[in-house]
One Martini backbone bead per residue (centre of mass of N, CA, C, O) as a GRO file, in nm:
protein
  454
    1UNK     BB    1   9.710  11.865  10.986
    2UNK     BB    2   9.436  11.898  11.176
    3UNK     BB    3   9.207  12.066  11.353
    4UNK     BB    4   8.957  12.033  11.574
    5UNK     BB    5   8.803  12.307  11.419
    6UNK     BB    6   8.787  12.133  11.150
    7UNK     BB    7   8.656  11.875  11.201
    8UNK     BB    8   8.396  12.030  11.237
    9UNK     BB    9   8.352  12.196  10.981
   10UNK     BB   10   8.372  11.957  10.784
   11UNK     BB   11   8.139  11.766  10.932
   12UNK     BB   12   7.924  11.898  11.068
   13UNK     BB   13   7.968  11.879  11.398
   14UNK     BB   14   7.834  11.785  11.717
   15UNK     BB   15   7.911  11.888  12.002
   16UNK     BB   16   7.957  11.638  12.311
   17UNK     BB   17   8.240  11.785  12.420
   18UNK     BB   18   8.475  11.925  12.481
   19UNK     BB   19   8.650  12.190  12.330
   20UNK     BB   20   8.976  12.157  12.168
   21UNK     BB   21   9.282  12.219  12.111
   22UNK     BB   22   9.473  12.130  11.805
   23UNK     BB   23   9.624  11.880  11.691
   24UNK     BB   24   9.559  11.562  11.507
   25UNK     BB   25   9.788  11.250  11.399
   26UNK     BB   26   9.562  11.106  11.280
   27UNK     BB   27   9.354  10.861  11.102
   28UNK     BB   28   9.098  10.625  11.205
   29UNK     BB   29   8.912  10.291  11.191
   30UNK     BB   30   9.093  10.126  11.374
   31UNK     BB   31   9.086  10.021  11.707
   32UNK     BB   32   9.370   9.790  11.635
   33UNK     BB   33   9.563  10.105  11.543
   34UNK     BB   34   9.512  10.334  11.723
   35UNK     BB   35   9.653  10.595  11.811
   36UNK     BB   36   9.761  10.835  11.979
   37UNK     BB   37   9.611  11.152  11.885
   38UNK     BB   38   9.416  11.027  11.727
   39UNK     BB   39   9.122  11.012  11.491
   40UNK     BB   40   8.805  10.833  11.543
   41UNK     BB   41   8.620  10.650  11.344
   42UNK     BB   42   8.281  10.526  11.357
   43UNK     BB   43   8.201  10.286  11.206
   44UNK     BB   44   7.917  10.137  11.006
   45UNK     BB   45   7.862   9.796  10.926
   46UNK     BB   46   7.731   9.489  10.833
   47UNK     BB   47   7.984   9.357  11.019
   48UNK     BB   48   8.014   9.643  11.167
   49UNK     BB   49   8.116   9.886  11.498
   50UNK     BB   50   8.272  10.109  11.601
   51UNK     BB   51   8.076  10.208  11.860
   52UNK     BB   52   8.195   9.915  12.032
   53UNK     BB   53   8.490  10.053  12.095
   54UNK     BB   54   8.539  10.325  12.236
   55UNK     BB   55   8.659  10.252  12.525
   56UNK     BB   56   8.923  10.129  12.407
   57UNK     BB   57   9.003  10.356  12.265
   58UNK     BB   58   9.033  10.551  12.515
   59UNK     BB   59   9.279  10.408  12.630
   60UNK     BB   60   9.466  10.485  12.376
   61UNK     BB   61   9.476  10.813  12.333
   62UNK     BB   62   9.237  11.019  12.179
   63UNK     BB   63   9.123  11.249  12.098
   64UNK     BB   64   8.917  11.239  11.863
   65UNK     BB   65   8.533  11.125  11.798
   66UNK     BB   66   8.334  11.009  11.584
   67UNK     BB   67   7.998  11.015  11.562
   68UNK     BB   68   7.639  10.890  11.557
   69UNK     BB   69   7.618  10.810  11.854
   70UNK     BB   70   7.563  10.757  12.148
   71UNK     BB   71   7.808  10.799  12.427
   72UNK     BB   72   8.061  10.719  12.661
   73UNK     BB   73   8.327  10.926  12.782
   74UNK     BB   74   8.556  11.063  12.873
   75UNK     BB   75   8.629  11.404  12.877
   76UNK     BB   76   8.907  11.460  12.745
   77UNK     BB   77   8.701  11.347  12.468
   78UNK     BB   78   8.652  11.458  12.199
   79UNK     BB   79   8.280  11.465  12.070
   80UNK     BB   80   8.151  11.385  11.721
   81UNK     BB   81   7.843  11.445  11.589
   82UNK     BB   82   7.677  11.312  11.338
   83UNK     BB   83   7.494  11.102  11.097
   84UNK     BB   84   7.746  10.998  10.910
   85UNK     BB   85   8.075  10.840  10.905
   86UNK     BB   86   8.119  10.815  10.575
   87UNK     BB   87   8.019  11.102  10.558
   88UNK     BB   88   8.232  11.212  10.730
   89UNK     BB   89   8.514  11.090  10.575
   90UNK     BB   90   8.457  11.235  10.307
   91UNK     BB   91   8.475  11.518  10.389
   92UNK     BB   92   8.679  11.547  10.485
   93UNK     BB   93   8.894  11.469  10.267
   94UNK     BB   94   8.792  11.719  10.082
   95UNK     BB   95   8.932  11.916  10.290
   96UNK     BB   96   9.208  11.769  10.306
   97UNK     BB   97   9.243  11.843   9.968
   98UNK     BB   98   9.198  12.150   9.978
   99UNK     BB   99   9.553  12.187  10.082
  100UNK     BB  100   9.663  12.068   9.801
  101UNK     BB  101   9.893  12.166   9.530
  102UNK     BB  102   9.858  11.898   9.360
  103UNK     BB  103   9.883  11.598   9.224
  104UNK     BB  104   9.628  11.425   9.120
  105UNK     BB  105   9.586  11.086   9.073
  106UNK     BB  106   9.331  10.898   8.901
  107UNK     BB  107   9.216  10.502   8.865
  108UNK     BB  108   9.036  10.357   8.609
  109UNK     BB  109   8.836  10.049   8.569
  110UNK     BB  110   8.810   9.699   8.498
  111UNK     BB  111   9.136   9.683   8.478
  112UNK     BB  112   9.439   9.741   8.612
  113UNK     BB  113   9.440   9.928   8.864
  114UNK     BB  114   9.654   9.867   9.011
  115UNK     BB  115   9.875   9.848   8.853
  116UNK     BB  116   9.907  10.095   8.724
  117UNK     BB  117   9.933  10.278   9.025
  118UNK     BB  118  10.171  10.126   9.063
  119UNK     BB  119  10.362  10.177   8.810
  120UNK     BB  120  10.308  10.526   8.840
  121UNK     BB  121  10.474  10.505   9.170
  122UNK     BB  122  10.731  10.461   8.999
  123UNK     BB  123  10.819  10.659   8.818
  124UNK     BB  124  10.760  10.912   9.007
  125UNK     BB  125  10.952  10.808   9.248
  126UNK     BB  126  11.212  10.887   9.079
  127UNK     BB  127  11.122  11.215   9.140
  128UNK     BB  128  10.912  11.187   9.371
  129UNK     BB  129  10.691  11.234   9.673
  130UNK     BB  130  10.508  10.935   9.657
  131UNK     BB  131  10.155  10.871   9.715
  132UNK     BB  132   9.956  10.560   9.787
  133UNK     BB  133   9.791  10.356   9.775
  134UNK     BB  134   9.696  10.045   9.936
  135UNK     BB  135   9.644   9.844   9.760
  136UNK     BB  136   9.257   9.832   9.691
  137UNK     BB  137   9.210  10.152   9.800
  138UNK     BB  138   8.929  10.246   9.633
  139UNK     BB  139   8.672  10.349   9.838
  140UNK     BB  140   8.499  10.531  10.101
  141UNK     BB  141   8.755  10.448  10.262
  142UNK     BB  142   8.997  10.441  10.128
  143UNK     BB  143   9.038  10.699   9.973
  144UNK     BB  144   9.041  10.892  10.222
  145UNK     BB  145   9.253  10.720  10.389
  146UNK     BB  146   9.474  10.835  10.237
  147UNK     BB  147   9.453  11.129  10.208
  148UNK     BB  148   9.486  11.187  10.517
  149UNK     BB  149   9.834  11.089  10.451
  150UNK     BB  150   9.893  11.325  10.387
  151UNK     BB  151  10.178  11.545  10.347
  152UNK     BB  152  10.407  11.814  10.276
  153UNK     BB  153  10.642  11.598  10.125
  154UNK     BB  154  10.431  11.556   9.916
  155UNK     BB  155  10.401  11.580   9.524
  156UNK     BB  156  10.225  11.327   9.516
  157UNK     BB  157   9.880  11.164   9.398
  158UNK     BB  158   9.786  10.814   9.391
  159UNK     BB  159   9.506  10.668   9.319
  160UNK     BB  160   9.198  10.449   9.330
  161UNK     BB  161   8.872  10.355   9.158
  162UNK     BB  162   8.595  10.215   9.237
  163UNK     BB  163   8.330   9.978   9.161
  164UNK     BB  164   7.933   9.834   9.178
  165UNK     BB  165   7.793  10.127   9.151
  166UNK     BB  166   7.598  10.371   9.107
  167UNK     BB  167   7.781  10.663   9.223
  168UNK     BB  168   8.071  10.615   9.303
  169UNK     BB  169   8.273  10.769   9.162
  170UNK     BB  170   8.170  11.045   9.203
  171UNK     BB  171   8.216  11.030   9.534
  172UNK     BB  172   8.550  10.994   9.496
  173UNK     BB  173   8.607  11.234   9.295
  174UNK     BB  174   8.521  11.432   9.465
  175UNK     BB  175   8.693  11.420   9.695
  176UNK     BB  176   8.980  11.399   9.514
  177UNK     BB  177   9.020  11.611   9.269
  178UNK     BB  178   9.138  11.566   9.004
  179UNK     BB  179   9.407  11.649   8.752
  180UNK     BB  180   9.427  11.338   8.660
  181UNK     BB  181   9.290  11.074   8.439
  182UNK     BB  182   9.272  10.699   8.451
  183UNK     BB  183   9.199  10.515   8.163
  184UNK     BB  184   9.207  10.143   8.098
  185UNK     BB  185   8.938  10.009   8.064
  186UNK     BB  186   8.635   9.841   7.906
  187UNK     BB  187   8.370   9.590   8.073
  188UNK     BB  188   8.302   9.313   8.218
  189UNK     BB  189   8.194   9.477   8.533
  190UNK     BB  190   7.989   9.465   8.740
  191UNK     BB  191   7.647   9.405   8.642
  192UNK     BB  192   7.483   9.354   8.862
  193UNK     BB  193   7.497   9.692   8.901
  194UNK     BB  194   7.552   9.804   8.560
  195UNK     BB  195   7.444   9.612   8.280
  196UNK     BB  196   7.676   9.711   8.132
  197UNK     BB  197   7.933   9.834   7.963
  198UNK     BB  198   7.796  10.100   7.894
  199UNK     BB  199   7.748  10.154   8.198
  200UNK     BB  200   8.056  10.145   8.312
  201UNK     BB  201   8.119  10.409   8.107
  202UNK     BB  202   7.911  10.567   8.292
  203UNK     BB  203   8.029  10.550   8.559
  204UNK     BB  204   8.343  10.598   8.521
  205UNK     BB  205   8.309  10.885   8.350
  206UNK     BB  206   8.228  11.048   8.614
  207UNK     BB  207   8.525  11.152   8.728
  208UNK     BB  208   8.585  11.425   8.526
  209UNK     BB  209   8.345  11.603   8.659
  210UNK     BB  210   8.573  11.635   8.918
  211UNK     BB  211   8.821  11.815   8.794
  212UNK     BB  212   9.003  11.976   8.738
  213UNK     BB  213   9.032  12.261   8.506
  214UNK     BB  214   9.316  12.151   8.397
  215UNK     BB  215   9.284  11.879   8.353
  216UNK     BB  216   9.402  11.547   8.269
  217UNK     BB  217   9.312  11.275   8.032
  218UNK     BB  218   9.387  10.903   8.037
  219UNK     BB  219   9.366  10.688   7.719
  220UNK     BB  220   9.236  10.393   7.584
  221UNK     BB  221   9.209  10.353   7.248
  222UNK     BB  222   9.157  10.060   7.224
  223UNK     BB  223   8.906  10.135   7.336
  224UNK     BB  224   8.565  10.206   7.244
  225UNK     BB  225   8.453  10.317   7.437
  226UNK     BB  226   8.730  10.551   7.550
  227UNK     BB  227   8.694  10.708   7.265
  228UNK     BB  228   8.484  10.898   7.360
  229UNK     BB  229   8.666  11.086   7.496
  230UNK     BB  230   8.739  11.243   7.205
  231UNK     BB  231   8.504  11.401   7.223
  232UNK     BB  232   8.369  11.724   7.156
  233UNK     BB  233   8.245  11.754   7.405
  234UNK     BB  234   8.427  11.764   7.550
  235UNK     BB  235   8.618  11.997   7.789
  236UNK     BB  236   8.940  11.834   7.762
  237UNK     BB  237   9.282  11.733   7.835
  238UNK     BB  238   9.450  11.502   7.633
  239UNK     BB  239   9.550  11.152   7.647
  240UNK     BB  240   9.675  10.855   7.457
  241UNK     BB  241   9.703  10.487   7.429
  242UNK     BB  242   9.849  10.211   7.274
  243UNK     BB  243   9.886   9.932   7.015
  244UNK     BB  244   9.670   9.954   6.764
  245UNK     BB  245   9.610  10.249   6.744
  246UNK     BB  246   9.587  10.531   6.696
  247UNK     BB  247   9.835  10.774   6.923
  248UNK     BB  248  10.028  10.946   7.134
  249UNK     BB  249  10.112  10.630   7.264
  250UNK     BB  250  10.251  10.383   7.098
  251UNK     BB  251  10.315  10.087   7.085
  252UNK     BB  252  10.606   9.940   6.914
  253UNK     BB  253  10.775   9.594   6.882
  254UNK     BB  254  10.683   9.375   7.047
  255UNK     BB  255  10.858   9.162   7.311
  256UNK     BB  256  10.836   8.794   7.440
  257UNK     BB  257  10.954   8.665   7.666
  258UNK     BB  258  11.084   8.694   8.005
  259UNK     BB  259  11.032   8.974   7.891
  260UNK     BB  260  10.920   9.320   7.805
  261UNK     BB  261  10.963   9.488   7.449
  262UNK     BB  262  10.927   9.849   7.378
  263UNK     BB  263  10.826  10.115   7.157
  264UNK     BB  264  10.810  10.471   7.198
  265UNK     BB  265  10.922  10.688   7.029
  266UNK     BB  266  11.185  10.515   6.948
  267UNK     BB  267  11.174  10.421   7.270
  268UNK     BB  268  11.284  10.196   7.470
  269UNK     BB  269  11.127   9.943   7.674
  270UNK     BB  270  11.108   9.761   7.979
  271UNK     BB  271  10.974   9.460   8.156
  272UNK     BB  272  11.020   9.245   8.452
  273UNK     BB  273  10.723   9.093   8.291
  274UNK     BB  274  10.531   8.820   8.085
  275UNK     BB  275  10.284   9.028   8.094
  276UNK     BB  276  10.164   9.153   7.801
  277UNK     BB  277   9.913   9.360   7.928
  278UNK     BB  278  10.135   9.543   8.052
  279UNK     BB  279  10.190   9.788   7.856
  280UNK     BB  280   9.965   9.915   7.908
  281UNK     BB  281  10.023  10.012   8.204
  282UNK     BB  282  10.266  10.161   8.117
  283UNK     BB  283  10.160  10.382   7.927
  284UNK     BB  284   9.991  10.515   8.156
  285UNK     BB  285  10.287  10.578   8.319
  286UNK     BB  286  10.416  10.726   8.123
  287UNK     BB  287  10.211  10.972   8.085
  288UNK     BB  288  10.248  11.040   8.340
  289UNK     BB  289  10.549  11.104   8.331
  290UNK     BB  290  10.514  11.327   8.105
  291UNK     BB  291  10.347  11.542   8.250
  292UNK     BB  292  10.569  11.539   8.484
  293UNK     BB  293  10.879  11.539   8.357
  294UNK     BB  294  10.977  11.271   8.321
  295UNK     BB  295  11.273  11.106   8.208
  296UNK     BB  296  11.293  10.812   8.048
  297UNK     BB  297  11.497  10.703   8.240
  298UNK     BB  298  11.305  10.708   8.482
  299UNK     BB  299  11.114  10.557   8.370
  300UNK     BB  300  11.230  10.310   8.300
  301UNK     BB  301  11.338  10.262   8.612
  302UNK     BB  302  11.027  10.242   8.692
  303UNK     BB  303  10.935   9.972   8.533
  304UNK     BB  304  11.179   9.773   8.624
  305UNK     BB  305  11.111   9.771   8.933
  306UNK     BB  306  10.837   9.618   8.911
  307UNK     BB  307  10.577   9.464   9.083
  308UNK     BB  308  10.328   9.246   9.076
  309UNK     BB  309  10.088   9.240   9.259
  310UNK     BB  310   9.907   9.036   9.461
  311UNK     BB  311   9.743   8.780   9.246
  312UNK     BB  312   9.893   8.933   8.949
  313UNK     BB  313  10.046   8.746   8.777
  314UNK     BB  314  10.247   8.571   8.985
  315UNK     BB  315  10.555   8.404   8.952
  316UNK     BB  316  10.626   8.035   9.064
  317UNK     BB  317  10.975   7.840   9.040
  318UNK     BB  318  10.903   7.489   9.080
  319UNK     BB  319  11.150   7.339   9.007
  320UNK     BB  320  10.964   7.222   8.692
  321UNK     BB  321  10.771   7.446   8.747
  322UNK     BB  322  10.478   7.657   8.716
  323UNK     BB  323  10.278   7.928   8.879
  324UNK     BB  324   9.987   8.131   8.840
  325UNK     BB  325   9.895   8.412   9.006
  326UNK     BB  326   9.534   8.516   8.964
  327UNK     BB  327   9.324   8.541   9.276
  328UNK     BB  328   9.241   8.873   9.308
  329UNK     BB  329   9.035   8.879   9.047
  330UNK     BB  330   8.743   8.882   8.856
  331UNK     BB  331   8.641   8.896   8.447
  332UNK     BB  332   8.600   8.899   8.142
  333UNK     BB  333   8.875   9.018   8.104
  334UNK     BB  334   9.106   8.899   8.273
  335UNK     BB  335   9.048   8.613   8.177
  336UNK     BB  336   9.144   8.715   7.879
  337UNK     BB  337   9.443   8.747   7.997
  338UNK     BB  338   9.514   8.474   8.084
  339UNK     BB  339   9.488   8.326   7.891
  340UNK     BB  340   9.684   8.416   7.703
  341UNK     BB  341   9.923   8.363   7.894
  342UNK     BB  342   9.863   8.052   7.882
  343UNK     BB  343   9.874   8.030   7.554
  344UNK     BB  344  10.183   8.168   7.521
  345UNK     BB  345  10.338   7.960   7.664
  346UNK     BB  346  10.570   7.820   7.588
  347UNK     BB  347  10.682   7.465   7.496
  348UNK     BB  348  10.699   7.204   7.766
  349UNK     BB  349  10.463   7.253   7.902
  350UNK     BB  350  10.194   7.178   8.096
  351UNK     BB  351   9.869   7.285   8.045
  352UNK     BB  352   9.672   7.482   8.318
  353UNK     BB  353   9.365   7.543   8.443
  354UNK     BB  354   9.226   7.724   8.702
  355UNK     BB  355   8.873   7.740   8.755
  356UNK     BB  356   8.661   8.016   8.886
  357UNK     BB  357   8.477   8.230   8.948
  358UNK     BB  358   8.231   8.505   8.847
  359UNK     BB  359   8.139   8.768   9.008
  360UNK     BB  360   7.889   9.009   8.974
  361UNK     BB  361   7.739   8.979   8.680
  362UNK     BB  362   7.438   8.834   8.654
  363UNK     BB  363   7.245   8.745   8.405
  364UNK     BB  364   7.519   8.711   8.229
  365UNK     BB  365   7.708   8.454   8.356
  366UNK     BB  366   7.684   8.211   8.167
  367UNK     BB  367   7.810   8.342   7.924
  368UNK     BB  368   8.036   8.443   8.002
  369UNK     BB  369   8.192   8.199   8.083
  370UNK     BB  370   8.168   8.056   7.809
  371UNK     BB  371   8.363   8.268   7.667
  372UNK     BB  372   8.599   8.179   7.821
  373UNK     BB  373   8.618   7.910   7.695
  374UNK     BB  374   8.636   7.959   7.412
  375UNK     BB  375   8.904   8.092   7.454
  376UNK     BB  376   9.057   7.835   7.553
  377UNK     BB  377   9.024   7.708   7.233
  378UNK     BB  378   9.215   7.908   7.096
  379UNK     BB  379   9.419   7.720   7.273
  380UNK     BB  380   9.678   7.482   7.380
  381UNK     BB  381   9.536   7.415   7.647
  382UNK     BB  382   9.481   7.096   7.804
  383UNK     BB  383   9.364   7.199   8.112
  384UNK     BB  384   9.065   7.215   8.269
  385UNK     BB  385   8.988   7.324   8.607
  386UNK     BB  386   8.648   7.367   8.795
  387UNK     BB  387   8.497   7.611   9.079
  388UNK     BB  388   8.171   7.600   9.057
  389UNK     BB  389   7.895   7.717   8.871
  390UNK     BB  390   8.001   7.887   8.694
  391UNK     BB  391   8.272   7.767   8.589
  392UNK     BB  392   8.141   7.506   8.466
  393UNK     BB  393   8.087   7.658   8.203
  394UNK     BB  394   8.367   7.681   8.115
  395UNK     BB  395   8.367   7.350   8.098
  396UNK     BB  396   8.176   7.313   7.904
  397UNK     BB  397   8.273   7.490   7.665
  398UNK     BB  398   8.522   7.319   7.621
  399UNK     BB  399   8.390   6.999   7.549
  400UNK     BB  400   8.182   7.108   7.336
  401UNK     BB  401   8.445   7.237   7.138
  402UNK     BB  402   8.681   6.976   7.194
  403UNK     BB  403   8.979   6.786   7.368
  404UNK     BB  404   8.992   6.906   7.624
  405UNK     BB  405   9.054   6.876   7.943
  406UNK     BB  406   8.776   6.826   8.214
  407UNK     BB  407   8.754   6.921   8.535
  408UNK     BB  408   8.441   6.940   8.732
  409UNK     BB  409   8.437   7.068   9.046
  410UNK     BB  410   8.320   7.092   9.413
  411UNK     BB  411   8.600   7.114   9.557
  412UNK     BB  412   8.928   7.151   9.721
  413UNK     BB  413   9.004   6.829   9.712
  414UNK     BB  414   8.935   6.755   9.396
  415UNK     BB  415   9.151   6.928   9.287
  416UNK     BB  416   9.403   6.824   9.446
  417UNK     BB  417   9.364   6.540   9.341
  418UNK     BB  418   9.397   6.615   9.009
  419UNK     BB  419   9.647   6.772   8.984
  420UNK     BB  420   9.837   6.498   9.081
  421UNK     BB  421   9.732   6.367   8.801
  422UNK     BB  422   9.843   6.590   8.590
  423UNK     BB  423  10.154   6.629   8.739
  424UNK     BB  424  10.332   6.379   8.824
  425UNK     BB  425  10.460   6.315   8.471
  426UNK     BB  426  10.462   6.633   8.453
  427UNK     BB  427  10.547   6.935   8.352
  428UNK     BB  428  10.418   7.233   8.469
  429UNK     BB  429  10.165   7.528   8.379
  430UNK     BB  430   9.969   7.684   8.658
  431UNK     BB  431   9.673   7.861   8.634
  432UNK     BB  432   9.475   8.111   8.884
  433UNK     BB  433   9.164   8.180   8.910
  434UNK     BB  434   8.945   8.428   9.045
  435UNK     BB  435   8.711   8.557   9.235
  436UNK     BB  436   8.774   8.630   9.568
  437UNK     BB  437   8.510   8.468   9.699
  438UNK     BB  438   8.674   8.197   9.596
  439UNK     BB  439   8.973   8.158   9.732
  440UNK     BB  440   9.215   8.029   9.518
  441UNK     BB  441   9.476   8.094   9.678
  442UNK     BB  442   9.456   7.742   9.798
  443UNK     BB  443   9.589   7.630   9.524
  444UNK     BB  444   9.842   7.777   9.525
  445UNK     BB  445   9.963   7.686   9.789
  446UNK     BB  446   9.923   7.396   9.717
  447UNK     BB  447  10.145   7.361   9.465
  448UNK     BB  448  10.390   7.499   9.616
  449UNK     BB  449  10.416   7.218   9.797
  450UNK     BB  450  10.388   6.991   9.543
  451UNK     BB  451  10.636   7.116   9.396
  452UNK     BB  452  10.832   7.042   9.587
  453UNK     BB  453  10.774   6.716   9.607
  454UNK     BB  454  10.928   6.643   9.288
   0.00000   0.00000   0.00000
């Protein structure tokens, strides 16, 4: 791992207490997981302060306190003051990312950034012993609090980089220094903070900057802004992935039943799930495992066993009817991307959507939503629910424009007495979006519990 004399020059700070000699076992920022051994870092966020815990940290047996304040500790604890306990987070991380010489892909994008990270973890896994984030651990947080878990058996790290501010990617690839940089797609997403999906994409291609020297991009050719990225202007080296356009890996032949078959360059592959725009996400993962060298079968072989991440278009076959959760976060990208799922499934189910808002859109948050209703109107979907001011607006625009059913709903009360007279007479197919915090996650649950009494 690290020894404490890497810690103090990694994050240049200030001994406040005896430095000992020897190596930390591992990183933490939580005080309710903190191991014996282990290096704890005081964050101070908005909402907590991890300086609040010392005392208990202590009792812990941790070797070494990161912190910015002054703090009083038994002497035995080795205590390291900072200015920043954030970006001494980040410093240390960037400081033990330069100790592996291996490939580190970075991914990131508007939509599919877990799904791909995940996908390409399942491909190389195959092949390598590969560390990947967890859940979406994009931030500040998670991207060091990843690397710091790298140890020597590791032969590939797989990252997800977010964003919902400028200078945020910039600051993560700088920690991470990728090797090949993963970029899924640019839209309309966290407008309130970058603008423009223009903003988005100056945004996000801040990643490549920080890039090794000899690293490679992989972009989805399909993307306007991401084709950007093939301009001579860049001096790196490149491979682009499609379904619509020519690239270097195009999808081809697809085919949508209860999973999904496309061919790249003559060759067959399958995923076992039937969410269209997961092509992208495989063909990302796909030339993941092509710059390293996977054979095509252990591609295969790891393609066929992902499983969607929880939240994102996960289907569940209740008696006859079936739910999909789509409810871990929202933008104008994502959701139309949900509408097709719903617009495309076979007929004899009663399709049904229920929107939630999309957040942090800023001033053109009622246009968007407006957008996803148009959406909407262009397939055979019955009927929508939605809750929010934003959602709102989805339902306003579709019974503007149509003649499908529209229940605009104030409470989640309300939604599920809606659902039960929707459903109660008809097998039904309803999918579930909305963003992060709109919670969105309590209609699936109710459905889940709903469609076993019938």
């Amino acid at each position: 791992m690290l020894t404490i004399r890497e810690i103090i020059k990694a994050v240049n700070g200030q001994v406040i207490s005896e430095v000992k000699t020897g190596l930390v076992a591992g990183v933490s920022t939580d005080s309710r997981t903190v191991q014996p051994g282990e290096l704890f870092i005081a964050i101070k966020g908005e909402k907590f302060d991890g300086h609040a815990f010392v005392n208990e940290v202590a009792q812990k047996g941790v070797s070494v306190m990161l912190v910015s304040e002054d703090v009083v500790c038994p002497r035995k604890i080795v205590v390291i003051k900072v200015k920043d306990t954030t970006q001494a987070l980040g410093d240390l991380a960037r400081y033990y990312r330069s100790k592996f010489d291996i490939p580190v892909i970075a991914v990131t994008g508007s939509v599919g950034k877990t799904t791909t990270k995940d996908m390409i973890a399942e491909v190389l896994s195959t092949r390598y012993q590969a560390l990947k984030s967890a859940k979406s651990f994009n931030n500040q947080f998670g991207v060091p609090l990843t690397i710091l878990k790298l140890r020597k058996e590791y032969r590939v790290l797989i990252l997800e980089l977010g964003t919902n501010h400028k200078g945020e990617i910039a600051g993560l690839a700088r920690i991470a220094a990728p090797t090949i940089c993963v970029f899924t797609a640019i839209g309309e997403s966290h407008l309130e903070g970058l603008g423009s999906e223009l903003g988005v994409f100056r945004e996000k291609s801040q990643m490549v900057k920080f890039m090794r020297s000899n690293g490679v991009v992989v972009y989805n050719a399909d993307n306007k802004f991401l084709r950007k990225l093939a301009s001579d202007k860049y001096h790196f080296s490149r491979v682009s992935y499609s379904v619509a356009q020519k690239s270097d890996y195009q999808a081809e032949h697809i085919q949508q039943q209860e999973n999904i078959s496309f061919t790249v360059q003559n060759k067959k592959f399958i995923l076992n799930d039937p969410v269209i725009h997961n092509v992208y996400n495989a063909l990302a993962a796909l030339v993941c495992g092509k710059l390293l060298k996977v054979p095509d079968d252990a591609i295969q072989n790891g393609l066929k066993k992902f499983k969607n991440p929880d939240g994102r278009q996960n289907f569940y076959a209740i008696n006859k009817s079936m739910v999909i959760d789509d409810t871990y976060n929202a933008n104008p990208v994502s959701y139309r991307s949900a509408v097709a799922t719903l617009g495309q499934w076979p007929a004899g189910l009663k399709k049904i959507m229920v929107c939630g808002d999309m957040l942090e859109l800023g001033e053109g948050s009622a246009e968007q939503h407006r957008s996803v209703g148009e959406a909407i109107n262009e397939t055979d979907i019955d009927a929508v629910v939605t809750l929010g001011e934003g959602a709102a607006f989805i339902g306003q625009a579709v019974k503007k424009l149509n003649s499908k059913k529209v229940y605009i709903c104030q409470t989640l009360q309300q939604i599920e007495a809606r659902l039960k007279l929707l459903c109660a007479k008809s097998n039904a197919v309803v999918l579930v979006k909305g963003s992060r915090g709109m919670k969105m996650e309590r209609v699936v649950d109710f459905l889940k519990q709903y469609f076993k009494t019938l």
